[in-house]
N, C-alpha and C positions, 0 to 999 in steps of 0.2 A: 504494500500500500504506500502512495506518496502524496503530497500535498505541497503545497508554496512554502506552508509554515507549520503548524500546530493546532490550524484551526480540524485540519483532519484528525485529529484524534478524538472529534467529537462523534464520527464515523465509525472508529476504531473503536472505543466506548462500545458503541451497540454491538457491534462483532464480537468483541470479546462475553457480552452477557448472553446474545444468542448461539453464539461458537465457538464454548469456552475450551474445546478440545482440541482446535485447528491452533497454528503453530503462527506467529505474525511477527512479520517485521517492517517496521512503517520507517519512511525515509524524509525529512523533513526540509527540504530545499530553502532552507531561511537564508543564505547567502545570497540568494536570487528574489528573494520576497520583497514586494508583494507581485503578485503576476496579475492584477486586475487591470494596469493598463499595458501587458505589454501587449507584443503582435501575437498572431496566430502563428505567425514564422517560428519568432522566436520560442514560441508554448512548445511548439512541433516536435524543435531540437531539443530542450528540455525532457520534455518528456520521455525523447527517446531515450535520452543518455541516463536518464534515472534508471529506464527500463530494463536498462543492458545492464546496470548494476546490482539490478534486484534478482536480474536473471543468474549473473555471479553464483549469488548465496542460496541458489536452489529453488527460485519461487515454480509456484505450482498454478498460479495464479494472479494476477494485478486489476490490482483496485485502482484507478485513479479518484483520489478523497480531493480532488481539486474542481471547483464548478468551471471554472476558467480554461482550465487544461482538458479536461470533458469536452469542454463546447467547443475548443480551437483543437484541440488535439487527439480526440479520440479515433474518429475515422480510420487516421492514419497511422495511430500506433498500435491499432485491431491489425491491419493488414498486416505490417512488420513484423508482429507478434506471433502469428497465425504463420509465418513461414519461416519461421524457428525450425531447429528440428522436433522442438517438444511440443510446438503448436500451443503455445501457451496464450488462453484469451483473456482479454482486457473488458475491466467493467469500469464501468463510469457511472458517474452520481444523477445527471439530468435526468435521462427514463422514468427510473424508480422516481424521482420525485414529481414528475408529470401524470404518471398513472394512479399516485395517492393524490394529488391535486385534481384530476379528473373526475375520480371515485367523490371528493370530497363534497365539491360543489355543489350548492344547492341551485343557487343563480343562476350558475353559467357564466360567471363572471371571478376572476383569478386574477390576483397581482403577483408581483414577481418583484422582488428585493436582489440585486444582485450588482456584481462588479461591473466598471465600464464592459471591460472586454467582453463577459457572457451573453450583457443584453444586445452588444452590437455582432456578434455574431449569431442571431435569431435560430438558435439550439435550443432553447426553452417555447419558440413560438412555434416551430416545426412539429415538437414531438408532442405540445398539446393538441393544434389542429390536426396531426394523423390519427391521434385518439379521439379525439371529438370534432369536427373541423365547427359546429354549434356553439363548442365552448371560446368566449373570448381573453386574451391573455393583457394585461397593462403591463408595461415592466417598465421599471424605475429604475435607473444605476446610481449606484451608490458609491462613489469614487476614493471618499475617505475613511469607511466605517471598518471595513475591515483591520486596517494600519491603527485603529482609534484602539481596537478591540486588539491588536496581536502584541501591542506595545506593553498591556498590563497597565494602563493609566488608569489613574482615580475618574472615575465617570462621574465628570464635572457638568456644569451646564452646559457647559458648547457641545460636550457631546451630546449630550441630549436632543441639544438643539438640531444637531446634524439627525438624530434619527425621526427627529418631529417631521422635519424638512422631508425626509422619505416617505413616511406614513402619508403624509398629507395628500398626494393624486390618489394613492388608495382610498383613504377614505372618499375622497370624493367621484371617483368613479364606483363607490358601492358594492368591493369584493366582497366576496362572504369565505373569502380562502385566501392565505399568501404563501406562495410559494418562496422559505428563507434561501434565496441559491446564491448562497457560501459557507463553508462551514464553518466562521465564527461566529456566524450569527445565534446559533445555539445559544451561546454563551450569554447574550442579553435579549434571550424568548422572557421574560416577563416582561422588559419595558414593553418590548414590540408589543406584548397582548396589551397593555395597559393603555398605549396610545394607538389602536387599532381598535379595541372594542373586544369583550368577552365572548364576544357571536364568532368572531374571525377563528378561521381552522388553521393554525401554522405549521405548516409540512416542511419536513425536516428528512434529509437523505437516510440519517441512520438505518434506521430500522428498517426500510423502504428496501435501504440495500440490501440488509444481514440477509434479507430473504432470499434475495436473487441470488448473490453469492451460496446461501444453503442450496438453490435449486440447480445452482450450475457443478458444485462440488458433488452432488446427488447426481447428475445427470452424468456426467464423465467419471464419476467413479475414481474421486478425487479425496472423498472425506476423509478425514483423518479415522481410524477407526478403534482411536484410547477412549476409555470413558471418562477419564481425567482432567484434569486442565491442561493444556499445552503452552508451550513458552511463548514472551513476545520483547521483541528488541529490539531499540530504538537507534537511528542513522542521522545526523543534519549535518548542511553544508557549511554550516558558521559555528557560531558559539554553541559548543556544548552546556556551560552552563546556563548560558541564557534558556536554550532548548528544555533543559530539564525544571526549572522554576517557574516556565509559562507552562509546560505543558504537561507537568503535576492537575496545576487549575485544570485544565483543559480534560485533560485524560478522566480526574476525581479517581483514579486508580494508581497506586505506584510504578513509577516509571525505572525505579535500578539507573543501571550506568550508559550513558549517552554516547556514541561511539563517531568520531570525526569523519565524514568523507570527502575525498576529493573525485570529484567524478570527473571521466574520459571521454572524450569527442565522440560521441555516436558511432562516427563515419571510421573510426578508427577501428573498430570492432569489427570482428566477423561476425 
């Protein structure tokens, strides 16, 4: 599993309580964080080069726990991945959270809370109108919330103010569901209900995904098959310490020892 920073372990969280058997190792790209405004180019490369390092240490499977790198990157790191010799496929956060955001709905009417990059790549608007093309999507980018939320700052007014500023087209265009697409946003789901309204459904990738992931390890005959707890261990491209003191909060599960990487050119790889 990877993510830009630490908001994926709110991802990881749910995996670990629905797939306490399976064996994790998440890789935290904070050297390169935040990825909400970069390109799609740049996501592309990223994510391969994470991929190729995950593949290193055995994976059996890849998560991408990034909304950003999902929406610019996925496509393309499914192919690459799928012509391994292991054939090893790639999941991404978007789906799963469009199909509980479809199911949610009473309206027909869904907002979208998300990074520059996700809402300008219309990967959230696609995969609701293939599920529903009836249902209609708002999406709001949110350019600083993420960096507000990954820095660990006291949530002062200006942040708040920054999340009022987001809520605000939603409520006015009337959702009765938001789709949170990033995964810090977890992190500050009460404001979001408090200035949204107690009626608003807030879909959240977690557990959306634990399934998929369950259905696809089930389906390839992939499960781990201990009845035990299996291990999980943690990789970022920057500060180890900083890594382990945000992402204790984040995780709400102990994280043990932080492990440094320097990741390699994609292209450089066989």
């Amino acid at each position: 599993m990877f993510d830009s920073g630490v908001g994926g372990l709110t991802v990881l969280h749910e995996l670990l309580v629905q797939l306490p058997h399976e064996d994790y190792v998440y890789l935290g790209d904070t050297a390169r964080f935040p990825y909400g405004e970069r390109s799609p180019e740049e996501l592309e490369r990223f994510s391969s080069e994470i991929a190729v390092e995950l593949l290193r240490r055995g994976t059996k499977l890849i998560v991408v726990a990034c909304n950003s790198a999902t929406a610019a990157a996925l496509p393309a790191l499914s192919r690459r991945m799928m012509e391994t010799t292991l054939g090893v496929e790639v999941l991404g956060v978007v789906r799963p959270e469009a199909f509980q955001a479809v199911a949610a709905t009473r309206n027909g009417r869904i907002g979208l809370l998300a990074t520059p990059t996700t809402v300008a790549s219309g990967a959230y608007t696609e995969a609701v109108g293939t599920i529903d093309p009836y249902v209609t999507l708002h999406s709001v980018p949110c350019a600083a919330l993420a960096g507000i939320i990954q820095a660990g700052e006291q949530f002062d007014a200006r942040a708040t103010e920054t999340v009022r500023s987001a809520c605000a087209p939603l409520r006015e265009a009337r959702v009765d569901t938001v789709i949170l697409g990033c995964t810090h946003y977890p992190l500050i789901r009460p404001l979001l209900q408090r200035l949204l309204g107690p009626e608003v459904v807030l879909v959240s990738s977690g557990a959306a995904l634990a399934r998929q992931v369950e259905h696809v390890l089930s389906t390839r005959e992939l499960g781990n098959p201990r009845s035990g707890e299996g291990a999980y261990r943690f990789l970022c491209t920057g500060d180890t310490d900083a890594f382990h003191e945000l992402g204790t909060r984040f995780l709400q599960m102990p994280l043990g020892v932080v492990e440094h990487v320097e990741l390699a050119e994609a292209e450089a790889v066989a």
